[in-house]
N, C-alpha and C positions, 0 to 999 in steps of 0.2 A: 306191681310190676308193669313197664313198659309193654305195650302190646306189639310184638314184632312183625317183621313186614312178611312173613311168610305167615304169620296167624292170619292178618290182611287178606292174601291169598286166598288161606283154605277159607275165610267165611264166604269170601265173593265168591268161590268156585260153587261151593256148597249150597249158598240162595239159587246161584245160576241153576244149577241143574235139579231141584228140589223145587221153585220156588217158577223159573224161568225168566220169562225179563229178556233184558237186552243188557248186555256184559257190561258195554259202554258204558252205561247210565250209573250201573252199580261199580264201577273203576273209580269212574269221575267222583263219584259222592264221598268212598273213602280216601279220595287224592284230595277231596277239598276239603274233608274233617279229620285227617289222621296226620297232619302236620310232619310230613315224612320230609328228609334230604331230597336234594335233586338225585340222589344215586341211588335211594333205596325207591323213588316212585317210580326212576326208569326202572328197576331191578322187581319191583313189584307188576307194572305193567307186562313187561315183557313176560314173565311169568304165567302170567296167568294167561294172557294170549297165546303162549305156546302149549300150554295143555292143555284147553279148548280144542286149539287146532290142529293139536297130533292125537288126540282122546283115544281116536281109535286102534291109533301104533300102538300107543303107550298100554292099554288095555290087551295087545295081541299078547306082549309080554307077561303081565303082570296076571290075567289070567290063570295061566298054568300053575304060578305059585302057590294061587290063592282057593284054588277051587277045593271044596270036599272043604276045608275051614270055615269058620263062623268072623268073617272081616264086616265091621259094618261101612254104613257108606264114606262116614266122614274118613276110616283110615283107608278105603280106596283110595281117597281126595289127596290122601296125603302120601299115597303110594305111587301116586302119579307125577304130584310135585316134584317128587323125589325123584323118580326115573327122570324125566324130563330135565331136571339140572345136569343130571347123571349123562345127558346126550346132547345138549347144547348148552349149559353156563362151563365154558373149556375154565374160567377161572377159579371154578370153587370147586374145590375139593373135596373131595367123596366122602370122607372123614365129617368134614363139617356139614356134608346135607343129612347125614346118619345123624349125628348128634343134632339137628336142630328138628330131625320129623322128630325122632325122638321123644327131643322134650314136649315137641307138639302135643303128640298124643298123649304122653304124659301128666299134661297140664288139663288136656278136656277129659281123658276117658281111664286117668288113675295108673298107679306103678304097671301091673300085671301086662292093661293092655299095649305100656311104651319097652315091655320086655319081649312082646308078642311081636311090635313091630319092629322091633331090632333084630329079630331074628328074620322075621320077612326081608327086610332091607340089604342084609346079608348074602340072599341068596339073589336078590336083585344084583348085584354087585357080581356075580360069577355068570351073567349071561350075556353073552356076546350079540348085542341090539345088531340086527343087518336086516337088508333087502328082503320082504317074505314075498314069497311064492307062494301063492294060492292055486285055491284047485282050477281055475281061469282066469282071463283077466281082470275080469270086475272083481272079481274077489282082491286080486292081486294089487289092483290100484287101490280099493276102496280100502283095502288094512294100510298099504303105505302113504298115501295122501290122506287119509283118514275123511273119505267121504263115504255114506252108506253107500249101501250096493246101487239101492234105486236109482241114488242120483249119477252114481257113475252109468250103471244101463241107458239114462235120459239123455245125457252128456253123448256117451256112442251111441246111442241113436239117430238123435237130428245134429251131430256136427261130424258123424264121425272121426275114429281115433287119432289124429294127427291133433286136430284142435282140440277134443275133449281132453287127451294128455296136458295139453299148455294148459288148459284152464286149472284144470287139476294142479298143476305146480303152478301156479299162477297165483293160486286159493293159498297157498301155504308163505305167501309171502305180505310182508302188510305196505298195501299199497302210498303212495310217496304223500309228503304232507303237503296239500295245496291249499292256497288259499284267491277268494278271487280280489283284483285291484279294484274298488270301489268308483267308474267314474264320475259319478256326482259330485267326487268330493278331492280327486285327485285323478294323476294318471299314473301307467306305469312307470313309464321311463324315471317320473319324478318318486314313485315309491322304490325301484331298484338304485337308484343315486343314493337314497336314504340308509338302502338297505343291499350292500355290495354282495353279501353273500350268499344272497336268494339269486333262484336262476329263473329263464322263462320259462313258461309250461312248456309243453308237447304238445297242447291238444287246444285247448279253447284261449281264444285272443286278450281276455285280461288274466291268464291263469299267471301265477310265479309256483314255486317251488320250495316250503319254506326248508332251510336245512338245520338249523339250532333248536327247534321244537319253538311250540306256544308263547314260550313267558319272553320267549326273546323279541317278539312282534307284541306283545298285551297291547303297551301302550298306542303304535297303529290299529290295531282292534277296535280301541276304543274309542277314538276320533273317528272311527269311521273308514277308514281309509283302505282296511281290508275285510273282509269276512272268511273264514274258513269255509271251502267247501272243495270236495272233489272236481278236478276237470271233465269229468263224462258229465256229471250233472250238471255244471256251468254249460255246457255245451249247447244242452238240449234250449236253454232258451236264446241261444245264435241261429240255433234250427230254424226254430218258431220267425225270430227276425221280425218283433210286432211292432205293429205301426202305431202310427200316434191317436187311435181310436179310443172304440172301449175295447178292453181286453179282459177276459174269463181267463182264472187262474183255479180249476175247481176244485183243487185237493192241494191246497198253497203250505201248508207246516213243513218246517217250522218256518218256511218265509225265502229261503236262500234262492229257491228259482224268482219267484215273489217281485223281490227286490235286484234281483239281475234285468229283469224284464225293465224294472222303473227306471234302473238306470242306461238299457239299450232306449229309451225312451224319451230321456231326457226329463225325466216329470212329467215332460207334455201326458195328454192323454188321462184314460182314468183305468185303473185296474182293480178290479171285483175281484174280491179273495174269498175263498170260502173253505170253511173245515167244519169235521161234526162236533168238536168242541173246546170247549171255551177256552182251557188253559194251553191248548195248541195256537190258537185265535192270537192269544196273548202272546207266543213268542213270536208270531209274525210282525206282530205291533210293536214287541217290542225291535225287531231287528230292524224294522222299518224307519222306528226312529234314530238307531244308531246309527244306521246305513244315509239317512237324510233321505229317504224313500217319501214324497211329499202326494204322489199320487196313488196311494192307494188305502182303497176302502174293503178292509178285513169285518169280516161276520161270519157268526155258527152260522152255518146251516146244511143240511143232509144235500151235495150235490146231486143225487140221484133224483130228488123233487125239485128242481131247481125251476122246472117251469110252473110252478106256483106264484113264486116270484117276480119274473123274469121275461118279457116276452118273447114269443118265437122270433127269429132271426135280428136278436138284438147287437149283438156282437160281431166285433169287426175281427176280432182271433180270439182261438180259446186255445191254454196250453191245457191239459189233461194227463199230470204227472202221477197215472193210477194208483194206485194199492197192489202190491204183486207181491210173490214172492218171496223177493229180494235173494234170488241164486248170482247176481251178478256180485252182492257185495260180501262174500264167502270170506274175503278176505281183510276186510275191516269185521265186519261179524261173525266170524265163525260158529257161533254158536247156532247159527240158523239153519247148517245144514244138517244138523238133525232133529227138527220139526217132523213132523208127518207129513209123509205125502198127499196124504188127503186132502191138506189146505191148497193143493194148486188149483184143484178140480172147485170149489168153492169160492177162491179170488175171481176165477178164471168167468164167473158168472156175474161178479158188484164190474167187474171192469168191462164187461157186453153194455151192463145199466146205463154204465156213466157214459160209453160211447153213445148209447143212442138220444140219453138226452144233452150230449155235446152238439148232436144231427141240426136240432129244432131250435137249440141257443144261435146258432152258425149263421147270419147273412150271408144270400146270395155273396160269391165272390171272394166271402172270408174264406181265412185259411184256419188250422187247427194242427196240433202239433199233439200225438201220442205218445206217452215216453214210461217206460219202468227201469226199475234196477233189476232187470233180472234177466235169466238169457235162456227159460224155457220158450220153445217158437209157441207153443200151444195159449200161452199170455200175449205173444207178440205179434209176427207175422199171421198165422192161423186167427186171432182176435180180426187181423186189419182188412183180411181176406172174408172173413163174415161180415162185418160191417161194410166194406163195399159192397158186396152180396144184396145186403139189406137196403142200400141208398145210392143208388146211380147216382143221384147228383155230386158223389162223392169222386173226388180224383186223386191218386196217389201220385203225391210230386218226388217223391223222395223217400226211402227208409234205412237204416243206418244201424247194423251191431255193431258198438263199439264193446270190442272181448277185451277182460281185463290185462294182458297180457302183452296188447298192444304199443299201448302208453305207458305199465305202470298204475295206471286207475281203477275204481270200480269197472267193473259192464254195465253195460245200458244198450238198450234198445231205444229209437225212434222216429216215429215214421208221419210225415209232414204231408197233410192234403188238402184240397181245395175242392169251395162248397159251388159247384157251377149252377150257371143260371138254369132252369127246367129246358127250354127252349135250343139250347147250345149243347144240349146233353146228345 
């Protein structure tokens, strides 16, 4: 028997949250080996994107039905599926999502337990999904936008409630598909003549806007002529603005900043790429080649020892696109934000590392550009405000949260300094 696009679903969901990962990775892999229609991969993505990202709605409901019962995980998985179409697929009918968890569970867990979910799904069906009211407002945001409490609390925190709402609803939307113009190999104006019904970015100077998905652009892909990437992360190497030196790239995977860099570059120059390994290494190299990236020199290696390597004030910019988080990209990865809070306090010390041996890499007079996907200040501002702390001869020219919200885009933080001379300090 054919393996259907909601069994699809439930396994990805099921690795995801069993297994963990990164959703992406695991979408992609069965889009590229389950030979699906263009209707059933948009209908399978979408899918499984929206029960990641309402997990917590979907659970306020489904809870009550379930509890004091013996439900195991996999028919959660497919209790949620099921609500979820039931509150956004306005086309399919109630009838056929009963009858398809149904047979689901049916086919994994035997007659008894797809009699057990027919009866759950039933009672799904007589509850009127709305607005919940919690006992305050974290509570209240975190069940309807479905962020844990903590992050909602961090969110009002440091941006207070005005912006931490938009991000919030910000989070639940999937941000636009961009991709950046390659100029090495082309320019805009010549790829939107090609391509009439891509729009221009918002935000970074070769972004477009793809509107058709993927496979309508492949073959400019593959010439080179675009690359996929978000406009807040194209940005950050406009920040940077590197000269035709050497330039440190010290956390480059999979390449997209990388290779923006070579191309604000012209080739000129030389750009040192470094990651801790090898099959990240590899997609830099390999993007470098698509992309006709001629100036740069990728290698493993641990950037936090980089002055092993590497002499003191060798470099004329370093970008330092850290390890963080990643709360800015909620809404391409939803599944992130429910990680443990623990790991902020943990990034929040490899990204001190990498700053201070960014200090010793930095010639007089270089510049150096800090950047994450994320939008806690205590990774961001707080990082940039201790590192000046630590190196007067450091100068802050510029720092930048760009909120997802704004554009359409991921979030991003970053903040653009300069390494002055001892004497002029």
């Amino acid at each position: 028997m054919k393996k259907t696009v909601r069994a699809y679903a439930l396994d990805i969901l099921r690795r995801q949250e069993s297994e963990g990962g990164y959703l992406n990775l695991m979408l992609n892999h069965a889009l590229q080996t389950a030979n699906l229609s263009s209707q059933d991969a948009d209908f399978l993505t979408r899918l499984v994107y929206l029960v990641v990202s309402h997990q917590l709605y979907l659970d306020h409901w489904i809870n009550p039905i379930i509890q004091g019962k013996r439900v195991r995980p996999l028919e959660k998985t497919v209790l949620r599926m099921s609500l979820c179409q039931m509150l956004f697929f306005d086309r399919v009918p109630t009838y056929a999502i009963i009858d398809e968890a149904v047979a689901l569970v049916k086919a994994r867990r035997g007659k008894q337990a797809a009699g057990f979910m027919n009866a759950l799904l039933h009672q799904l069906t007589e509850i009127k999904c709305d607005w919940v009211e919690g006992k305050d407002i974290d509570e209240t945001w975190s069940i309807n936008y479905s962020h844990p409490i903590w992050l909602v609390k961090l969110l009002r925190r440091q941006y207070g409630d005005e912006t931490a709402l938009k991000i919030l609803q910000a989070n639940q939307k999937t941000p636009s598909l961009a991709a950046r113009v390659n100029r090495l190999v082309t320019s805009k104006e010549a790829f939107l003549k090609q391509y009439p019904d891509c729009e221009n970015g918002r935000l970074a100077q070769d972004a477009v806007l793809l509107k058709k998905g993927f496979q309508a652009y492949a073959e400019a892909y593959q010439r080179g002529e675009i690359t996929i990437q978000d406009e807040a992360s194209q940005y950050v190497s406009e920040f940077l603005d590197p000269p035709t030196g050497l330039v440190l790239d010290l956390c480059s995977a999979p390449g997209s900043k990388t290779c923006h860099l070579a191309s604000l570059m012209r080739n000129q120059g030389t750009i040192k790429a470094f990651d801790l390994y090898q099959h990240k290494i590899a997609l830099v190299k390999e993007n470098a080649q698509r992309l006709k990236a001629t100036n740069i020199e990728a290698q493993v290696y641990d950037a936090t020892q980089l002055s092993h390597i590497l002499p003191d004030g060798c470099a004329d910019a370093i970008l330092l696109d850290a390890p963080c988080s990643g709360l800015g990209v909620l809404g391409r990865k939803p599944e992130i934000r429910y990680h443990d809070s623990g790991v902020l306090d943990e990034v929040e010390q490899l990204q001190r590392q990498l700053l201070s041996v960014s200090y010793y890499l930095l010639k007089n007079n270089g510049k150096m550009v800090y950047s994450t996907c994320t939008l806690n200040k205590k990774e961001n501002e707080k990082n940039i405000a201790w590192f000046l702390s630590q190196h007067p001869q450091m100068v802050l020219c510029e720092q930048r949260t760009i909120q997802p919200f704004e554009f359409g885009t991921d979030g991003f933080y970053m903040a653009k300094m300069v390494k002055k001379d001892e004497e002029h300090i």
